[in-house]
C-alpha positions in Angstrom: 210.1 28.3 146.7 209.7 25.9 149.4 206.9 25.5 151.8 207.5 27.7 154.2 206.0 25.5 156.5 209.3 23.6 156.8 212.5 24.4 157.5 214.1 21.8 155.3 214.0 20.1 152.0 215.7 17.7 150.6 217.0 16.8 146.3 218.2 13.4 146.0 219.4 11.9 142.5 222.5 9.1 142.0 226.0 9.3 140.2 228.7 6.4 139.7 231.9 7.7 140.0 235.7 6.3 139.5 238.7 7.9 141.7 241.9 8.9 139.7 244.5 10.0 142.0 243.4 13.4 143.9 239.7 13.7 141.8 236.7 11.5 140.7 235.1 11.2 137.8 231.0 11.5 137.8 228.4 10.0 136.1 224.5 11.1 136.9 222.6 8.1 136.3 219.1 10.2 137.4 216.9 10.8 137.8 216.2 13.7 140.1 213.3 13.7 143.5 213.5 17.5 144.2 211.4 19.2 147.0 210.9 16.6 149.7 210.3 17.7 153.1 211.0 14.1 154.7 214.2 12.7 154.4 213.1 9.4 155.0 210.6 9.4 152.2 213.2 10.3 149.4 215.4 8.3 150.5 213.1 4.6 150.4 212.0 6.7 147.0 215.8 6.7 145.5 216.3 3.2 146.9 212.7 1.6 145.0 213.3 3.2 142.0 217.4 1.7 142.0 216.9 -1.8 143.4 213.5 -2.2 142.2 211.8 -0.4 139.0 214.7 0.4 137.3 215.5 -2.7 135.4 212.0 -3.6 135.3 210.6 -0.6 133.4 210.0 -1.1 129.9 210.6 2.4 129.1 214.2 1.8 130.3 216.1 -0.5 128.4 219.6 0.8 129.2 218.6 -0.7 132.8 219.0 -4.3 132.1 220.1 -4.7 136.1 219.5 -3.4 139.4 222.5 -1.9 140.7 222.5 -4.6 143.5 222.7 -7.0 140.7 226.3 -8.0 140.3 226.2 -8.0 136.6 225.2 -4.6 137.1 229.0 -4.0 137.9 230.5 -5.9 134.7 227.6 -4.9 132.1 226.0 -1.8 132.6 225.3 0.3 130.3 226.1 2.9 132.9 230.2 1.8 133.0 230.2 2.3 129.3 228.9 5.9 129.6 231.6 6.5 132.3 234.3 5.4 129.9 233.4 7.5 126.9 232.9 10.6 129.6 236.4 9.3 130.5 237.7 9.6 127.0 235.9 12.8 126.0 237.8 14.4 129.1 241.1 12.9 127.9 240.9 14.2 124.9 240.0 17.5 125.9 242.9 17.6 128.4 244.9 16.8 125.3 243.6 19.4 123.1 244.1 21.9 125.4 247.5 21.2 125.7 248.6 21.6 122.4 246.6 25.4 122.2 247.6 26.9 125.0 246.7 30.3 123.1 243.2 29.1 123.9 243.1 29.7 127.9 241.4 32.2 129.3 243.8 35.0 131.3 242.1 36.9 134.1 243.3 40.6 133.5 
């Protein structure tokens, strides 16, 4: 439960998504800040951790960039995730498509 000295709290994480047509596609990048009773705090949090220790962590080498970096936008690891989440959902589309017996009916 949250404090109950506050009357807010704020979760903050990050996702990269593509728009198709009338929906987007999301990707959570992570990680999660949960619990923060100053907006302003997890938000300079979010913002270190994705301009600064990201790419710079040697736990982390998926992060080769910051996402301010413009390589970040041609070579990310991050885009290549989005693309095989794209093709999983394709081919699930696809699949249920051809078994129709498979949906679920309300009764």
């Amino acid at each position: 439960m949250p404090d109950k000295n506050y009357n807010w709290y704020y979760n903050a994480t990050c996702y990269l998504g593509i728009k198709e047509q009338d929906s987007f596609l999301l990707s959570w990048i992570g990680p999660n800040y949960t619990n923060s009773y100053d907006m302003k705090d997890i938000s300079k949090r979010i913002r270190n951790y994705y301009l600064k220790q990201r790419s710079s962590s040697a736990n982390n080498s998926d992060a080769k960039y910051n996402i301010d970096d413009i390589r970040y936008w041609n070579y990310s690891k991050d885009w290549q995730k989005i693309e095989n989440n794209r093709k999983i959902q394709k081919d699930f589309e696809e699949e249920k498509l051809k078994n129709s017996e498979n949906e679920y009916v309300p009764k």
